[in-house]
N, C-alpha and C positions, 0 to 999 in steps of 0.2 A: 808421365808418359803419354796420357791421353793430350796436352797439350802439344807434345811436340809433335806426335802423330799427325793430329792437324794441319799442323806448321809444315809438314815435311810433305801435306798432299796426296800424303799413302804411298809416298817413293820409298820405297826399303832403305836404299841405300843412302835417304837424305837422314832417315830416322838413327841410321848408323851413327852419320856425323852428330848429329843434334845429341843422341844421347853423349859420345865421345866428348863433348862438349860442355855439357851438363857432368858431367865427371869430371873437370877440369875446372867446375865454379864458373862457366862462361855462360848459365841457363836465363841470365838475366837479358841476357841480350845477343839474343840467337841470330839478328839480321845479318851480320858482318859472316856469321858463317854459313846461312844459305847464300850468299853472294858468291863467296869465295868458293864454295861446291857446285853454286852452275854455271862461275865463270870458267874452272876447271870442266868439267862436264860438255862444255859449248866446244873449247877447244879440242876436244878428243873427238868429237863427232867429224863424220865427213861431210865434204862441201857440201855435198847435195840439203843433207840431212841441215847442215849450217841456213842452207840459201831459205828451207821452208821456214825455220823458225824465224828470220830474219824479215822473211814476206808477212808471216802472221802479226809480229811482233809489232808492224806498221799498222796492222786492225785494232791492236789492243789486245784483251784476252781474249780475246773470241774473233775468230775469224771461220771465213769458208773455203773450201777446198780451189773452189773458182775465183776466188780474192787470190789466194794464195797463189794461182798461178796465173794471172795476170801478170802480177810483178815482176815474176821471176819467169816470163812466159821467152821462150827461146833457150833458155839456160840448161832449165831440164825436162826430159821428153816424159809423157805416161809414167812409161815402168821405173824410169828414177822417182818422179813423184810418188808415186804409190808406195812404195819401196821408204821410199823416206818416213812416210806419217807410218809407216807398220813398226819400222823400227825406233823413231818417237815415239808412239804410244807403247811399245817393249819399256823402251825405256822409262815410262811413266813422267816424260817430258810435258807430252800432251795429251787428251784423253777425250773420247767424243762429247759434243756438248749438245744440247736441247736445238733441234733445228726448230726455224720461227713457223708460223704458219703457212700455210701454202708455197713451203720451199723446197724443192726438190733436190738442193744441194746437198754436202754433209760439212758437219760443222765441225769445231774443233775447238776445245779451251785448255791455253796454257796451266801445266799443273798449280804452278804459281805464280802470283803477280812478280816478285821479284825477279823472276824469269823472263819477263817480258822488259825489265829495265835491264838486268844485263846485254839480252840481245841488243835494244837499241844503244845503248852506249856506244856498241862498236861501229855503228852506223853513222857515216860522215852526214852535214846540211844538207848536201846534194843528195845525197840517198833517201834523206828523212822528205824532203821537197818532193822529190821526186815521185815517193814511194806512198805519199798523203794523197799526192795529185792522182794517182792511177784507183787509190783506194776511196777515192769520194768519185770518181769517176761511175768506178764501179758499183758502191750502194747506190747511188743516183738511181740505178736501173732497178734498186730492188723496191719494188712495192710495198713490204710490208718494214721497211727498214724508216728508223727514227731520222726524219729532218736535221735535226739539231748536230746527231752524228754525222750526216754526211757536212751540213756547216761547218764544224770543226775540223774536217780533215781538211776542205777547200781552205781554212782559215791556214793552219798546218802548213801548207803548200804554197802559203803566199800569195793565193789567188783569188784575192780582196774579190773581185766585182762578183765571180761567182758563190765566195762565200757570204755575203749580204743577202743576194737571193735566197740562198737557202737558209737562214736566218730570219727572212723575213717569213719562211713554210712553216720555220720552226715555229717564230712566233703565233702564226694563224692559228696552227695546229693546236699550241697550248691553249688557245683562247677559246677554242672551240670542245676543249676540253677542260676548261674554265680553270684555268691556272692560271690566275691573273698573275702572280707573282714569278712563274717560267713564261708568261707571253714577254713581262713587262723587260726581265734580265737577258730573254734571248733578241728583242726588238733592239735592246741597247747596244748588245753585243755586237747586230751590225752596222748599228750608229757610226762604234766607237771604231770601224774599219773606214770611215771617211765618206760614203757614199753620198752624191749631190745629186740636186736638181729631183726627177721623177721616183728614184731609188728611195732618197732619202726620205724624199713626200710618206711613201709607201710603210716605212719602217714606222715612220712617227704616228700616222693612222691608227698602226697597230698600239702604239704606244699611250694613243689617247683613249682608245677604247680600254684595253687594260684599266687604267687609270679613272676614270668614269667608272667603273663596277666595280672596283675600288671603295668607294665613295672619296675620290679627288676631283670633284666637279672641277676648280678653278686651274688642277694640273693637267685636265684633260684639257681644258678650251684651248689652254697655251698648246698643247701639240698639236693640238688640229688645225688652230688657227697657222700655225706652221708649216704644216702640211698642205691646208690649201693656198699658202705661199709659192709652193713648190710644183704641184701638181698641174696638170694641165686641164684650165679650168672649163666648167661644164663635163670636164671628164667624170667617170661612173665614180672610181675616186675622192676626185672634188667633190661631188655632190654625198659623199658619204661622211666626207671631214664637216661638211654642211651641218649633217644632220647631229654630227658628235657634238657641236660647237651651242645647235640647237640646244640639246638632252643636257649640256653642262649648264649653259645659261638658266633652262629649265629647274636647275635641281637649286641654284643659288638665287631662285628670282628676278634673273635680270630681264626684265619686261623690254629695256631700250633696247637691247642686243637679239632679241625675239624679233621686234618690229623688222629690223636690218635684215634677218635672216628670211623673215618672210617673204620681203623686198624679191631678198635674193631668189626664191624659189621661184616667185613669181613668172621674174625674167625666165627660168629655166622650161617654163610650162607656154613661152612666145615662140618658141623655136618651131622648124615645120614636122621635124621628127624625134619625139618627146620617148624612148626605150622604157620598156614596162621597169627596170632595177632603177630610173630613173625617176621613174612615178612615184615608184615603193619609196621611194627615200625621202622625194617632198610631202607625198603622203604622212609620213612616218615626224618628218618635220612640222608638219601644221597639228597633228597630234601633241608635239611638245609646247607649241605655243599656245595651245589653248590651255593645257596645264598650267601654263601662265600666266594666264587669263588674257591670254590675246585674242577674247572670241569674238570680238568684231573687224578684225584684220584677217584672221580665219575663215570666215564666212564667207568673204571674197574670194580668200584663196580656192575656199572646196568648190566653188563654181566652176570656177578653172577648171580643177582638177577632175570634176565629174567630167563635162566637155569632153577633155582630151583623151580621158580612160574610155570614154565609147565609142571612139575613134580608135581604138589599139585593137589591135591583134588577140590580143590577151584579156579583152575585155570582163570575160566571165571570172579568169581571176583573179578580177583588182577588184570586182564585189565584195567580195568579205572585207579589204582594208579599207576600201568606200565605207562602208557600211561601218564597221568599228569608227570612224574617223567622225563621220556624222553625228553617231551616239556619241561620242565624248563632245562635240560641240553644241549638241541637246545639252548634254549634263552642264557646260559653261555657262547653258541660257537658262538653265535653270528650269528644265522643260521634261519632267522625270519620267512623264509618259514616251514620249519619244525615243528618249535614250536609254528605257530598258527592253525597246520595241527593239532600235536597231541593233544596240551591242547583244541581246539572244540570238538574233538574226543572224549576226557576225560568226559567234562564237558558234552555230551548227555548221557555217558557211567552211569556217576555217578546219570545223573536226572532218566536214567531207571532204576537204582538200587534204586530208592527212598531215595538217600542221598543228598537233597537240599545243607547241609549245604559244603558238599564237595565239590558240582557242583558251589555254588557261590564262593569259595577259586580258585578253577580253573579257572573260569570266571575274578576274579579279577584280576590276572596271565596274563591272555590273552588278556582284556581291556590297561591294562599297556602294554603290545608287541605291542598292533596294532597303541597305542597315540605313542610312540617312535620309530615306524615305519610311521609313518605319516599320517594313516589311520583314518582317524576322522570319517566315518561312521560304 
């Protein structure tokens, strides 16, 4: 009984059937007959009452009062919608659900999933296309609503170029909440929707990074290097696929592909207007090549790079990545006064800029100079 109970969502009258069923030897396999009691069910409802669940059923189980009547917006006025969800939720159809955070709307979840594949059944391509397009339209606007979700409804709707973008939020989104395994399957996802030229640059970025924290150094270089095939180069971008290409080369060794990359930075720090996320990044690059022991091709570069950083806008906060970047090219020359002067330097530099995650990367740097320097306190 407690099984079916579950099964039935607390609808009295699904629990009727369920047990009539289970008295009949059918307890093994109850789906065929909550189908068959909400596709009856559906049809005895009135239109109005049909149209809400038909709009929800386009959300999934959970949907919002203002989703619901977008779709169905011109159809039925206020008092039939109100009207409808009172008499659905009587009916133990649908029942309030958890509104998300800072959402002023009221929510709604179908009593049961099955519930939600009967309605759509009845729902022609055009209605399902249609009815995706309006509902990823609509979370789009909502702030606290999952990327991925609004991706798949665009994807739903057939609306390839929109669905990629949000695929490619999704994937950011995962990445930044270090799910390398949802960045790497949602990046592909909008791979695998065809997207060319700066799109696809975009997706594969995300793809290499994933990948790279991973530890897929040599699957990362290939996306990136991909990526900045595509990308439009010296874009912020490009110089980001740079530094991926850098950190994979870095993790496998490759000193040749370091020298290259430097090259490249190089070039990027001749130009007349050098953007501070640009600095960061060959910054960030000539850090991986001294890991590599590129510290006399690095040397060069931080000259540069000092230069042009006191020249920027932003010059007070490219001190701390100055300053981290010197200590690590201390530590390359094997110069351990130096680079425990700058990377402490660094790591205060980076905790008054309120970059924790910075100032422990530096500290880690620093902890490793002082064990190998023999300093255990």
């Amino acid at each position: 009984v407690d099984r079916l109970t579950a099964l039935s969502g607390g609808n009295p009258r699904v629990i009727e059937e369920l047990l009539d069923a289970a008295r009949l030897g059918a307890h093994a396999d109850v789906g065929p007959v909550l189908q068959q009691w909400f596709e009856a069910t559906f049809l005895q409802l009135r239109p109005a009452e049909r149209a809400v669940l038909r709009a929800g059923a386009i959300f999934g189980e959970r949907f919002s009062s203002s989703g619901a009547r977008r779709i169905v917006r011109g159809a039925l006025d206020e008092a039939e919608l109100d009207a409808s969800y009172e008499q659905l939720e009587r009916l133990a159809l649908i029942r309030p659900a958890i509104e998300p955070p800072d959402s002023t709307d009221t929510w709604w979840r179908f009593a049961q999933p099955v519930l939600v594949e009967v309605v759509r059944r009845g729902l022609t391509a055009e209605e399902l296309r249609h009815g995706h397009r309006i509902a990823a339209e609509h979370l789009a606007l909502e702030a606290s609503e999952d990327p991925a979700i609004v991706a798949e409804h665009f994807r739903a709707a057939e609306a390839a170029q929109a669905a990629w973008v949000w695929f490619h939020r999704a994937a950011k989104h995962a990445l930044r909440a270090e799910d390398l395994e949802g960045a790497l399957e949602l990046a592909d996802s909008g791979i695998r929707l065809g997207p060319e030229g700066d799109a696809l640059g975009h997706l594969l970025l995300v793809r290499a990074e994933a990948r790279l924290w991973r530890g897929d150094p040599g699957g990362a270089a290939t996306s990136a290097r991909e990526a900045m095939g595509l990308l439009g180069r010296r874009s912020l971008a490009w110089v980001q696929a740079l530094c991926l290409t850098s950190a994979a080369a870095t993790r496998v060794g490759d000193t040749t592909a370091q020298r290259g990359l430097a090259s490249e930075a190089e070039e990027l720090l001749r130009d007349d207007f050098v953007s501070t996320p640009t600095l960061l990044a060959v910054i960030r690059l000539a850090s991986n090549a001294c890991d590599a022991g590129e510290a006399r091709s690095v040397a060069e570069l931080y000259n540069r790079i000092a230069s042009v950083a006191r020249g920027s806008l932003d010059a007070d906060a490219l001190q701390a990545p100055l300053l981290a970047l010197r200590g690590t090219l201390a530590r390359s020359r094997s110069e351990p006064d130096s680079a425990i002067a700058d990377l402490g330097s660094a790591a205060e530099r980076f905790t008054a800029l309120g970059q924790p995650r910075s100032a422990s990367i530096v500290r880690l740097r620093l902890v490793d100079l002082l064990l190998h320097a023999g300093d255990r306190e």
